[in-house]
ZAMAR-856450 format. One record per residue (C-alpha): chain; x, y, z; residue in one letter. Coordinates in steps of 0.05 Angstrom, whole numbers, always signed. Layout:
<pts>
chain A, u X, v Y, w Z, resn A;
...
</pts>
This chain:
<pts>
chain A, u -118, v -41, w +604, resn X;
chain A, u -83, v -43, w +534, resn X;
chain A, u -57, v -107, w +511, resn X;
chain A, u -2, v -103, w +460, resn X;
chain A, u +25, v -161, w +420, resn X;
chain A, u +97, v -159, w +400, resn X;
chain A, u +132, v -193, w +350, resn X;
chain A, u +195, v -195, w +327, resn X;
chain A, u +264, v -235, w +308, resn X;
chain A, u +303, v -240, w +375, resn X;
chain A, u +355, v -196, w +367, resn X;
chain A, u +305, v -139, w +356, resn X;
chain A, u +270, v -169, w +420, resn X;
chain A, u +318, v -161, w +462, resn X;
chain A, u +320, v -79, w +442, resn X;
chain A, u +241, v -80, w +457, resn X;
chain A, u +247, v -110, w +526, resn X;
chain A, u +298, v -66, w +547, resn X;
chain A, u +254, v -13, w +526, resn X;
chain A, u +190, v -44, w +561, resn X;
chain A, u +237, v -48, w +624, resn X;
chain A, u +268, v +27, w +627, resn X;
chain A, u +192, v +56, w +614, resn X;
chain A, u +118, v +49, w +648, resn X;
chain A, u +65, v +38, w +593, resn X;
chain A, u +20, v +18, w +641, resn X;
chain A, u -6, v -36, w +587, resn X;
chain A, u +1, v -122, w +577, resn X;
chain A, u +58, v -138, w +528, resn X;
chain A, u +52, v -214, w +505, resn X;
chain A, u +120, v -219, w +462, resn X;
chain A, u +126, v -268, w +404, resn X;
chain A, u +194, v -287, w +371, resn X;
chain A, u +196, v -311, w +300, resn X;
chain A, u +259, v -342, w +247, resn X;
chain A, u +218, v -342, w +183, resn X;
chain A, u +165, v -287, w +153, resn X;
chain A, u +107, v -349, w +149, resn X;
chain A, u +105, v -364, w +219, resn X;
chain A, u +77, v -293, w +222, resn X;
chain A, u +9, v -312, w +205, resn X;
chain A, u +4, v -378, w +260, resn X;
chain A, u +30, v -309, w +304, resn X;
chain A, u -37, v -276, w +286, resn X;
chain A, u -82, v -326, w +301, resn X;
chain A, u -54, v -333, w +366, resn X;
chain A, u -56, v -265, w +383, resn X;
chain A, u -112, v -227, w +341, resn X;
chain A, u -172, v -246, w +397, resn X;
chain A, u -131, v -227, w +462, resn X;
chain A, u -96, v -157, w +449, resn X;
chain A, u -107, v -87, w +426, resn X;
chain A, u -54, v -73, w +373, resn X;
chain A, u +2, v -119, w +338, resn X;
chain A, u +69, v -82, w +344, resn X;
chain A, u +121, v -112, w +295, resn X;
chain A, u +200, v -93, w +301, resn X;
chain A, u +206, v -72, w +239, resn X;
chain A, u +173, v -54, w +169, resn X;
chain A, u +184, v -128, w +140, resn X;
chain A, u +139, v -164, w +181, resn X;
chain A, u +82, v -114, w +179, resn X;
chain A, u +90, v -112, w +108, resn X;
chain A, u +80, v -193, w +102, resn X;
chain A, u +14, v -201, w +155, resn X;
chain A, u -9, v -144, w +105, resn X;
chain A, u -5, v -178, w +43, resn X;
chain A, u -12, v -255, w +73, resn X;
chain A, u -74, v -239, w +122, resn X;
chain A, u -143, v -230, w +100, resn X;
chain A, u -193, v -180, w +134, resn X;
chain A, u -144, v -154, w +189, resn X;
chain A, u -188, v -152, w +256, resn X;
chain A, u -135, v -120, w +300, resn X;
chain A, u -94, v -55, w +286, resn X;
chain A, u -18, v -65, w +273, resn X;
chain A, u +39, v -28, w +273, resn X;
chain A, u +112, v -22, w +268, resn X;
chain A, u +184, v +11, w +291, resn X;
chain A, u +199, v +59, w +242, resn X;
chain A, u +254, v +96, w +215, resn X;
chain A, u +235, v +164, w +215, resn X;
chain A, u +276, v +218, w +163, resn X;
chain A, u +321, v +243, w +216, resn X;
chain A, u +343, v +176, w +239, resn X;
chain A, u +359, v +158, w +163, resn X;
chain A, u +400, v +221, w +154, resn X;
chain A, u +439, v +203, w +223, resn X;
chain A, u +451, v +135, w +202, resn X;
chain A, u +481, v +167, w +131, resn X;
chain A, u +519, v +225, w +162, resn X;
chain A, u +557, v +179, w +205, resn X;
chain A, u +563, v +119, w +149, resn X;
chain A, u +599, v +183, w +114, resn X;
chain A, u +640, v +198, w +175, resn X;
chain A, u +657, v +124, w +183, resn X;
chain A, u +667, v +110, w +108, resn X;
chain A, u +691, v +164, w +81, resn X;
chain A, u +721, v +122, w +23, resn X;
chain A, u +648, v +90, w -2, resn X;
chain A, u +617, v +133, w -42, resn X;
chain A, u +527, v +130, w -18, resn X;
chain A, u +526, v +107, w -94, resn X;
chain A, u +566, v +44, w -80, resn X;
chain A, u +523, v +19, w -18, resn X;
chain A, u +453, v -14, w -12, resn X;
chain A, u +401, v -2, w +39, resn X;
chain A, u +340, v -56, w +48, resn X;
chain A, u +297, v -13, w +87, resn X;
chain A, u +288, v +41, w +36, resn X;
chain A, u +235, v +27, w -4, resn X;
chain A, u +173, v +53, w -53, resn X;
chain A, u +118, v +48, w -2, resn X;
chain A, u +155, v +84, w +50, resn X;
chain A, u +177, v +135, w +0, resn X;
chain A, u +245, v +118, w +14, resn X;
chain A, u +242, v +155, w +75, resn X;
chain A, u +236, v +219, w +35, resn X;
chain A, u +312, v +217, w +17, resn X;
chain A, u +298, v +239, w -48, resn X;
chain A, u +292, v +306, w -22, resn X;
chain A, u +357, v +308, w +6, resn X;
chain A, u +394, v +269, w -47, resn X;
chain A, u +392, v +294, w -121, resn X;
chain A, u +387, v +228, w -164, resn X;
chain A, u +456, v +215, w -176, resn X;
chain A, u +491, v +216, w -109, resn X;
chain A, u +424, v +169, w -84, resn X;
chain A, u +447, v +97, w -53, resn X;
chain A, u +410, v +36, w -76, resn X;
chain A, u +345, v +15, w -54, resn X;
chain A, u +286, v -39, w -50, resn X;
chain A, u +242, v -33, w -106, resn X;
chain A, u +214, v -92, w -114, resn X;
chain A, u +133, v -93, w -95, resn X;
chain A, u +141, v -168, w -61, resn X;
chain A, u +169, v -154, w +1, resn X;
chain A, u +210, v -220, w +37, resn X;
chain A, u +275, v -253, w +56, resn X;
chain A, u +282, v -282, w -17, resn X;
chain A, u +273, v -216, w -52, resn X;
chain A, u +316, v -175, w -12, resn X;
chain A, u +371, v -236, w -17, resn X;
chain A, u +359, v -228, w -95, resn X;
chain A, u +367, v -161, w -97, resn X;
chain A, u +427, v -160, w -49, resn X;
chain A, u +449, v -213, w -92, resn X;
chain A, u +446, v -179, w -156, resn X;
chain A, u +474, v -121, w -126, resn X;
chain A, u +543, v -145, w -109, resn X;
chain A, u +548, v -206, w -164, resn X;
chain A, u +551, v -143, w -201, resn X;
chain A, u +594, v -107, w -176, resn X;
chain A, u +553, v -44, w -160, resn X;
chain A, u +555, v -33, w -89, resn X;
chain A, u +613, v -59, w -33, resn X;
chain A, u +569, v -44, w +32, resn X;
chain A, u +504, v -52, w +54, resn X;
chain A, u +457, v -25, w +110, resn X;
chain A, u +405, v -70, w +127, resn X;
chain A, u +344, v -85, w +188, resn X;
chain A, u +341, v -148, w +174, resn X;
chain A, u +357, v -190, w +223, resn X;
chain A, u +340, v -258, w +205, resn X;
chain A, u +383, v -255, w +142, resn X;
chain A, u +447, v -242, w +169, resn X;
chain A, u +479, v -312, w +160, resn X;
chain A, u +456, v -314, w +92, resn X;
chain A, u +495, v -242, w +81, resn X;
chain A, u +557, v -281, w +114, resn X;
chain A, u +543, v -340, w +64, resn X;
chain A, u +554, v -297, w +1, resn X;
chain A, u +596, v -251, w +38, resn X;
chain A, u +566, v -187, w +30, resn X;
chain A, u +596, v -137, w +77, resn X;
chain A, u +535, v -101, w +119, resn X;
chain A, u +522, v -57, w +177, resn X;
chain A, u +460, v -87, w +217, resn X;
chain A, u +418, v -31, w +251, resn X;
chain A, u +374, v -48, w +308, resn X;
chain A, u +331, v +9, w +335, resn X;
chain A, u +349, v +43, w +390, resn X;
chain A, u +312, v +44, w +453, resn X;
chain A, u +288, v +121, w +441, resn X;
chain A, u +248, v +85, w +370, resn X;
chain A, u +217, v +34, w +403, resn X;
chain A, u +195, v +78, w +472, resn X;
chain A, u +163, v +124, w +418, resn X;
chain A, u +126, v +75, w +374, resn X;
chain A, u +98, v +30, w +430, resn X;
chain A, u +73, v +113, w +453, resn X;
chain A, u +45, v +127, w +391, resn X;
chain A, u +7, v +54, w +391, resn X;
chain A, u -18, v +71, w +456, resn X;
chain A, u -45, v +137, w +444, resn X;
chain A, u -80, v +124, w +377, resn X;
chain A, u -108, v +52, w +406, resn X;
chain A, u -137, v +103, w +460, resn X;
chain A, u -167, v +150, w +407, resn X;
chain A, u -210, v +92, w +371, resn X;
chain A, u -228, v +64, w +437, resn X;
chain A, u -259, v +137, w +443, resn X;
chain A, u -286, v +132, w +374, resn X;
chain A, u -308, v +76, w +362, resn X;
chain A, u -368, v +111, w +322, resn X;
chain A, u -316, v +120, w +273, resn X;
chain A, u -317, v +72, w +216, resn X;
chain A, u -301, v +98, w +154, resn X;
chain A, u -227, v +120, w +139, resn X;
chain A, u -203, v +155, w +84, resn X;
chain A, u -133, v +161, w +61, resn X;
chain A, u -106, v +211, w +10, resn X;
chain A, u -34, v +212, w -8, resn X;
chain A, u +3, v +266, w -41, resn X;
chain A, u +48, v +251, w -106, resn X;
chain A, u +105, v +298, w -110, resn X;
chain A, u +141, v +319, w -181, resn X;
chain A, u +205, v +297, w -194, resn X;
chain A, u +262, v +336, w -160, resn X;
chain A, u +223, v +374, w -120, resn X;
chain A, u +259, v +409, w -58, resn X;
chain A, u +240, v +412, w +17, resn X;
chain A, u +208, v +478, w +11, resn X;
chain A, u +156, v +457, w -43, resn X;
chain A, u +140, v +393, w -13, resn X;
chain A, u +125, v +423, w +52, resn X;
chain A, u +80, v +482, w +8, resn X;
chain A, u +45, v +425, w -22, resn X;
chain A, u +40, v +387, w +45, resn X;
chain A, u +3, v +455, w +69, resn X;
chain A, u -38, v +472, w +13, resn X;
chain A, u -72, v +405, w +13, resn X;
chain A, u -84, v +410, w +87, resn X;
chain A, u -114, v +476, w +72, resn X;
chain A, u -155, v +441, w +22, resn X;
chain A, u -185, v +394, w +62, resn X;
chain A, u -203, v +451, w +111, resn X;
chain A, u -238, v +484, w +64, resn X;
chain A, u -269, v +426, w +43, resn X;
chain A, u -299, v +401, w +105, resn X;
chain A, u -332, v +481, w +119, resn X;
chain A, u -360, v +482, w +48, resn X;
chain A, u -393, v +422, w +54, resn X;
chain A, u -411, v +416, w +121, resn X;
chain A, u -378, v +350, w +133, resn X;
chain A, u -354, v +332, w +200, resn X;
chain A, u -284, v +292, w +197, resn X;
chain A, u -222, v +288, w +229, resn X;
chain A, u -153, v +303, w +198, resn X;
chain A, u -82, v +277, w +212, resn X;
chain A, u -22, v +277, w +178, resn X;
chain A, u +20, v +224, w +179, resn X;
chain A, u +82, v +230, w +131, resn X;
chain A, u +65, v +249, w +63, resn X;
chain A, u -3, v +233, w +69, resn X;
chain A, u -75, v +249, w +102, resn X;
chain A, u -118, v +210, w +142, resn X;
chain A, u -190, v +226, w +148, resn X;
chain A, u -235, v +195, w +196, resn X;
chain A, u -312, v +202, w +187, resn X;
chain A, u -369, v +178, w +235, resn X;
chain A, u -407, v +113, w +222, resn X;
chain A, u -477, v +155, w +202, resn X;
chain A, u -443, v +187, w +151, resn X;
chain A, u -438, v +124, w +116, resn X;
chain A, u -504, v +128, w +83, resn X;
chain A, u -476, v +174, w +30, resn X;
chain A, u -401, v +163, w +32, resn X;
chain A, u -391, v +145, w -40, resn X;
chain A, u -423, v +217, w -55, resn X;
chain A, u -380, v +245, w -3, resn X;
chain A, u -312, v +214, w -33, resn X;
chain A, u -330, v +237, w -101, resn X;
chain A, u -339, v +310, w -77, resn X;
chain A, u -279, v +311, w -44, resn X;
chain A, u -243, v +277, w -106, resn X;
chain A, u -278, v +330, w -162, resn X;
chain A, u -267, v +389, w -107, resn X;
chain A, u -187, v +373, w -103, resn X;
chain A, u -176, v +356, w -172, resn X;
chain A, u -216, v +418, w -192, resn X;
chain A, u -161, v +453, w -151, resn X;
chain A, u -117, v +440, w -208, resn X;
chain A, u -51, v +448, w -173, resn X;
chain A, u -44, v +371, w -137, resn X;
chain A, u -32, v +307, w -158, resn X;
chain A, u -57, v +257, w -109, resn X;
chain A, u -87, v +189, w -107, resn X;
chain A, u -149, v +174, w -45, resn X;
chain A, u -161, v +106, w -12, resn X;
chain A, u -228, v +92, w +24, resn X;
chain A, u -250, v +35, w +78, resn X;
chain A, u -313, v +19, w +116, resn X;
chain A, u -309, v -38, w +153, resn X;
chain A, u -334, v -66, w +213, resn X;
chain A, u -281, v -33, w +257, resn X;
chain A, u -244, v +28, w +255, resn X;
chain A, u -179, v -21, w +248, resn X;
chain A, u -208, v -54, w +194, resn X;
chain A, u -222, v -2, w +162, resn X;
chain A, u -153, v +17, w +163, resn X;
chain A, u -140, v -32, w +132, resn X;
chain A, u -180, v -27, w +80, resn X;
chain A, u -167, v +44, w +63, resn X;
chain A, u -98, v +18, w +55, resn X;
chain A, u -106, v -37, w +9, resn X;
chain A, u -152, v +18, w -33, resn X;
chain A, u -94, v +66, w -26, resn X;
chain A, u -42, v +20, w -66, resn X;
chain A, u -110, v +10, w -122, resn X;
chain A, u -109, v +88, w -126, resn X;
chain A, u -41, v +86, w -142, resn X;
chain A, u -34, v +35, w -196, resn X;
chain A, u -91, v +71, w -231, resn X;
chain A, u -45, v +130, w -233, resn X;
chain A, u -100, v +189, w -246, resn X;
chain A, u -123, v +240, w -188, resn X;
chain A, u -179, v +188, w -164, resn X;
chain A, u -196, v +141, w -116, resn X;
chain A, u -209, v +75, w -89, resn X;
chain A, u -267, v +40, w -32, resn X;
chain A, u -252, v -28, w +2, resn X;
chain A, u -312, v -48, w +34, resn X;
chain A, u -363, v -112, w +63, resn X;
chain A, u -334, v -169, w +100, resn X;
chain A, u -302, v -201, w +27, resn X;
chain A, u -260, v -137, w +14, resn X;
chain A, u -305, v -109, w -51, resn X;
chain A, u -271, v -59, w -81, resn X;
chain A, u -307, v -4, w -129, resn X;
chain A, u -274, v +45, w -171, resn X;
chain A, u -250, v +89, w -200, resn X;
chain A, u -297, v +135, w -161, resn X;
chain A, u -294, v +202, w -213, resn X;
chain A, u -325, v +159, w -273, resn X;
chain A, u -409, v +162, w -282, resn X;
chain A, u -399, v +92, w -277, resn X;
chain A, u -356, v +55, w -228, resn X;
chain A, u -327, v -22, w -228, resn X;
chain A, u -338, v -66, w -164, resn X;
chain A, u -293, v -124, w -161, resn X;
chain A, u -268, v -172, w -94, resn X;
chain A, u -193, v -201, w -86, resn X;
chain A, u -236, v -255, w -55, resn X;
chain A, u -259, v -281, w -120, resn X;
chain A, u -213, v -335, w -116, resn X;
chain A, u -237, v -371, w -183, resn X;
chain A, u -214, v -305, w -221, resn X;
chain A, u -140, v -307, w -184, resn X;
chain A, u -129, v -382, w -201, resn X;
chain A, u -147, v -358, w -279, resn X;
chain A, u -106, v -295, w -274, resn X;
chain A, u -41, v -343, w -251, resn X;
chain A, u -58, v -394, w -313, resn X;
chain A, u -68, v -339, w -361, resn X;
chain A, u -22, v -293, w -347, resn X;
chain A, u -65, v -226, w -349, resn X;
chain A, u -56, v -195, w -286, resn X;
chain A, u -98, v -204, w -223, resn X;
chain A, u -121, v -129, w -221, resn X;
chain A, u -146, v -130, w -297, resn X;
chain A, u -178, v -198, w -291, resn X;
chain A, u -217, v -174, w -230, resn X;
chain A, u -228, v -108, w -262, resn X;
chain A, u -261, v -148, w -325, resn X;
chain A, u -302, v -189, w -286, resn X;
chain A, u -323, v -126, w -252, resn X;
chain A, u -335, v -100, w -311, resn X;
chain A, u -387, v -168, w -336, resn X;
chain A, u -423, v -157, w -264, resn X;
chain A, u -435, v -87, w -282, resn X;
chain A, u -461, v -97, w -351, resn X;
chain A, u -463, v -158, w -390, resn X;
chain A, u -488, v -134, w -448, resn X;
chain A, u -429, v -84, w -451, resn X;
chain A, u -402, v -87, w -520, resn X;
chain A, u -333, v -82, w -507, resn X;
chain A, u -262, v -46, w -551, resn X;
chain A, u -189, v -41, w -539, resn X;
chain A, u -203, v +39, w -529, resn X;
chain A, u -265, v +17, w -485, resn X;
chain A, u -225, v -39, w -443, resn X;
chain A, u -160, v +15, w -438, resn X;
chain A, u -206, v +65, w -406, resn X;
chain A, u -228, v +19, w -347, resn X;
chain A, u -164, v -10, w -342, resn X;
chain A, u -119, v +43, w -346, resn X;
chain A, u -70, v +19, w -398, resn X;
chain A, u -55, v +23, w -472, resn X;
chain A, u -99, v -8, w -524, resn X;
chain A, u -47, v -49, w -543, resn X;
chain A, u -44, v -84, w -485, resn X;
chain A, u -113, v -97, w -486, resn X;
chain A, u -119, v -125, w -559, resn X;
chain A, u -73, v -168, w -512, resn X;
chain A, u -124, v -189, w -464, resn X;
chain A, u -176, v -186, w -513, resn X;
chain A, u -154, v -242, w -555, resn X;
chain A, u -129, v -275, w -488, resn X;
chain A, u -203, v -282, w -469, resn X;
chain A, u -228, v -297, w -541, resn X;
chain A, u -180, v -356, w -543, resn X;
chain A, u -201, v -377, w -480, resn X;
chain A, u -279, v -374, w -496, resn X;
chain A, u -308, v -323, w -461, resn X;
chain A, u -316, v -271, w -502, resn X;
chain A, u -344, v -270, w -580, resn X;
chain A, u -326, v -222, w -632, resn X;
chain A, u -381, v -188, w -662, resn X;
chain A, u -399, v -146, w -726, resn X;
chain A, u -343, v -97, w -736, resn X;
chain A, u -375, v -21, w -721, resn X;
chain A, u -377, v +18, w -786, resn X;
chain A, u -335, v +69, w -798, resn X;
chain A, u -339, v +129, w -844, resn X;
chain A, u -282, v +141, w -889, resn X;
chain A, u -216, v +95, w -892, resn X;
chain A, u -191, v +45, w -843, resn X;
chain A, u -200, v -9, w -811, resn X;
chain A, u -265, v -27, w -771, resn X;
chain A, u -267, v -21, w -696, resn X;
chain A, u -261, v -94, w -670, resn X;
chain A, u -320, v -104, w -614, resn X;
chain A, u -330, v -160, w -567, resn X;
chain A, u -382, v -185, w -515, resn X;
chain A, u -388, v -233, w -457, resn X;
chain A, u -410, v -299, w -464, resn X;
chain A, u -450, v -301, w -400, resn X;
chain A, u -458, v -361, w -386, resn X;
chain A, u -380, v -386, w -400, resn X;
chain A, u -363, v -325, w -354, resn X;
chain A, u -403, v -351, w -291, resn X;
chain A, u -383, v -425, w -305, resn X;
chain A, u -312, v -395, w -301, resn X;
chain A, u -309, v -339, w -251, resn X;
chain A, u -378, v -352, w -202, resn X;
</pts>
């Protein structure tokens, strides 16, 4: 029988068990209440060996076991707010506040990674209500921002999930509207966990999960999103007949899930880079892929998710793979050559705090030493792996020289006028004292 953990504030609780009570899952529900976001991970540790899927209340606490748990072993999941329930919850804020304007009012649960619930196709930019945009996702940022928000003077309402920060709303007197999901949410989420918990447990050959997510222009309307929606699906079709490649599709919101069997594994990274050259080649999409192989289909997940976010902080029609027990990452798939790099390297993170160069680009440089450390490295070189300007990285550059582990060499010569190329290398033995 299915064993589902559930966790959640109290309040939010209470919705769940009246939901377990009016409905037969025919599954084990062990129920765990938490006040504060870090007693999430003691949660996990309690649960993670004795239950098929973690079902969280609400976006908030998945979000935090995401970023605050290492190599995931169980598949979570969350209620969600789907687009019609955010358009009900607007039509009758409009009904009931006729006199707020949805420019003057903040909502907590809209936010980048859910694509604010696709609103933006509903709302043109200047009639859109405020949202979460922040990437760190907790009680203190969504206080700050709520914060910021009324101190000045830019909203005078907001809507808000969150449960546990109600009091402090009170505090700086904030007027909200607390939403708690209805029974119908949570009857159909706790369904959906079910049913796809039963589809690994059929599948457990499955191991290797791909994710490709679609990135819509600017202003786009419901029509063209849904064309787009179609014409990738049609894509993929097309792709999987061409090449002969058994996988299964799903879409889930404004992206694609692709699940591929365990003996395919041998040539995955040849596989992913078809399917990236065939859908750029298309010329018509703009998309970013995510790739995991783990030792689970969860995990894998997982990882396809954390490669996912990579994808799309590169910012290019490309894609990511998260793989091996310490969460390697290599990338960006399309180029001849291709960085590997681990968020586990925590030598490289504690640098990346004391320096200040960002935790991707350090990792991405010491990917770059592991790949070649004879490399004779430029600003133009470093921009191209890192995906920003060469300005940026004459930034890094002398960051690194100051810091010893690099050396300037002879300037490349240069026909005509200008100034000389500066080029750098890796002192090898500074950089595995430092980073290994």
């Amino acid at each position: 029988m299915i064993t589902i953990s559930i966790v959640s504030p109290q309040k939010s609780m209470d919705v769940i068990n009246r939901a377990i009570s009016h409905n037969d899952f025919g599954c084990i529900f062990r129920k765990y209440v938490y006040d504060q976001l870090e007693e999430i991970t003691d949660i996990y540790e309690q649960c993670k060996d004795n239950c098929d899927v973690i079902f969280f209340s609400g976006e908030l606490g998945y979000s935090y076991i995401l970023s605050h748990v290492d190599n995931i072993q169980v598949p979570c999941t969350f209620v969600s707010y789907e687009e019609k329930d955010i358009l009900s919850i607007l039509l009758n804020f409009v009904i009931r506040y006729p006199e707020i304007p949805l420019t003057r009012i903040y909502i907590d649960f809209l936010t980048p990674v859910n694509d604010f619930k696709n609103l933006k196709k509903y709302l043109a930019p200047e009639y859109m209500p405020y949202s979460f945009e922040n990437p760190v996702y907790n009680y203190e940022t969504l206080r700050e921002r709520a914060e910021e928000l009324w101190n000045e003077k830019k909203i005078d309402m907001m809507l808000t999930r969150t449960t546990n920060q109600l009091e402090v709303l009170n505090k700086l007197k904030i007027p909200y509207i607390h939403f708690l999901p209805s029974e119908e949410m949570v009857r159909d989420s706790i369904k959906t966990a079910i049913d796809t918990i039963r589809l690994r447990q059929k599948n457990q050959i499955s191991k290797l999960v791909i994710l490709i997510k679609l990135m819509y222009p600017e202003h786009i309307t419901s029509q063209e999103r849904e064309y787009l929606e179609i014409t990738l699906h049609k894509y993929l079709l097309d792709f999987r007949r061409e090449f002969s490649y058994d996988f299964s599709i799903h879409a889930v919101s404004n992206r694609f899930e692709l699940d591929l069997d365990s003996d395919l594994y041998k040539n995955s990274f040849d596989r992913i880079r078809d399917l990236i050259t065939y859908l750029d080649q298309k010329g018509d999409l703009e998309f970013r892929l995510g790739a995991g192989f783990g030792s689970s289909l969860g995990e894998s997940h997982y990882q396809a998710e954390l490669a996912l976010q990579e994808a799309i902080k590169y910012g290019k029609n490309d894609g990511f793979v998260i793989h091996g027990e310490d969460n390697a990452l290599t990338g960006p798939l399309s180029l001849t050559r291709t960085l590997n790099y681990s968020y586990s390297n925590t030598k490289a993170l504690q640098y990346a705090q004391r320096s200040g160069i960002s935790e991707s680009n350090l990792l991405k440089i010491v990917g770059l030493f592991q790949m070649d450390e004879d490399t004779i490295i430029t600003a133009a070189s470093l921009s191209q792996w890192l995906n920003i300007t060469s300005r940026s990285c004459n930034r890094i550059l002398q960051q690194l020289l100051d810091s010893g582990l690099i050396e300037e060499i002879e300037p490349q010569k240069q026909s005509g006028k200008g100034r000389p190329t500066r080029q750098y290398q890796f002192l090898r033995q500074r950089f595995l004292d430092e980073f290994f």
